[in-house]
C-alpha positions as CSV (number, residue, x, y, z in Angstrom):
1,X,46.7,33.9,128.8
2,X,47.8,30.2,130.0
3,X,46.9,29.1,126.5
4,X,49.0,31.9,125.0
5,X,52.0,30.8,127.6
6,X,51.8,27.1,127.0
7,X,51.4,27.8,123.0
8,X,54.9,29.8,123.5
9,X,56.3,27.0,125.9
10,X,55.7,24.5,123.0
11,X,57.0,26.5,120.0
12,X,60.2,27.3,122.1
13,X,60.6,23.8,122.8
14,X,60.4,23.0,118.7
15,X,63.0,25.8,118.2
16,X,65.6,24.4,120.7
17,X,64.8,20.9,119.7
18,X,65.8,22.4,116.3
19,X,69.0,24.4,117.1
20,X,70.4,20.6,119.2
21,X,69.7,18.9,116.2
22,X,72.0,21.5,114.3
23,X,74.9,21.5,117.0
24,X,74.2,17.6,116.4
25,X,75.2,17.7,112.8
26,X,77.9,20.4,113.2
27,X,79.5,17.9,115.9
28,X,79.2,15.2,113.4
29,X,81.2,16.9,110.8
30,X,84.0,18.1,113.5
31,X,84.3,14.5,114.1
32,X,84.2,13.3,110.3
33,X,87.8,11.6,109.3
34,X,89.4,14.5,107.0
35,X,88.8,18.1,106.5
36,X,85.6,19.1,107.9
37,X,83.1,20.6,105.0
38,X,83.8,24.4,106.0
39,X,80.7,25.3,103.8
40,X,78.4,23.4,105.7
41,X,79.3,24.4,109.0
42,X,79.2,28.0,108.3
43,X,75.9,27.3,107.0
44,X,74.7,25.4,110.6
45,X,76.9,28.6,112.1
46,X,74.7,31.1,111.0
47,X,71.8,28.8,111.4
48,X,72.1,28.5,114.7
49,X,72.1,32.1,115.3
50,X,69.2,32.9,113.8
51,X,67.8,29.9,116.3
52,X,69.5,31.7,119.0
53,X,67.5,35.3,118.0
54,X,64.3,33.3,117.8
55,X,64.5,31.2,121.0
56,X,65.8,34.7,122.8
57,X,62.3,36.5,121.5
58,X,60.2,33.3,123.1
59,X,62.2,33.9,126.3
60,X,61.3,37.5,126.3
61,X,57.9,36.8,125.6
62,X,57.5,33.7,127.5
63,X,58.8,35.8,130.7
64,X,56.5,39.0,130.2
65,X,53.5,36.2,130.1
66,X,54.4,34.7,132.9
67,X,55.3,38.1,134.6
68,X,51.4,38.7,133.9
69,X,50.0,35.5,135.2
70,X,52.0,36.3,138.6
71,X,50.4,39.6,138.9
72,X,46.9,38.8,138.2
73,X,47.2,35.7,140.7
């Protein structure tokens, strides 16, 4: 069960590391001289809520794990 919770822990991590690189670049073209390209940041909008649904599943699964661990200790 640890394993399974520290597995989780680490793809989460991968997941949010992923989603602040994409706020990163949408900042970037906010900040761009000009019009920002509205293509691309509709494309990092919905990107980033898919990355929202997927980091909300690890929670959810990350906090039934360790709901587990503190019943069987």
């Amino acid at each position: 069960m640890a394993e399974e919770l520290a597995r989780k822990k680490k793809v989460r991590g991968g997941h949010k590391a992923s989603a602040t690189r994409m706020m990163s670049r949408a900042d970037e073209l906010m900040a761009s001289e000009g019009a920002p390209d509205v293509s691309k940041l509709n494309q990092l909008g919905m990107s980033l809520k898919e990355k929202l649904q997927e980091i909300k599943v690890f929670d959810s699964e990350i906090l039934a794990l360790v709901k587990d661990d503190e019943l069987e200790d």
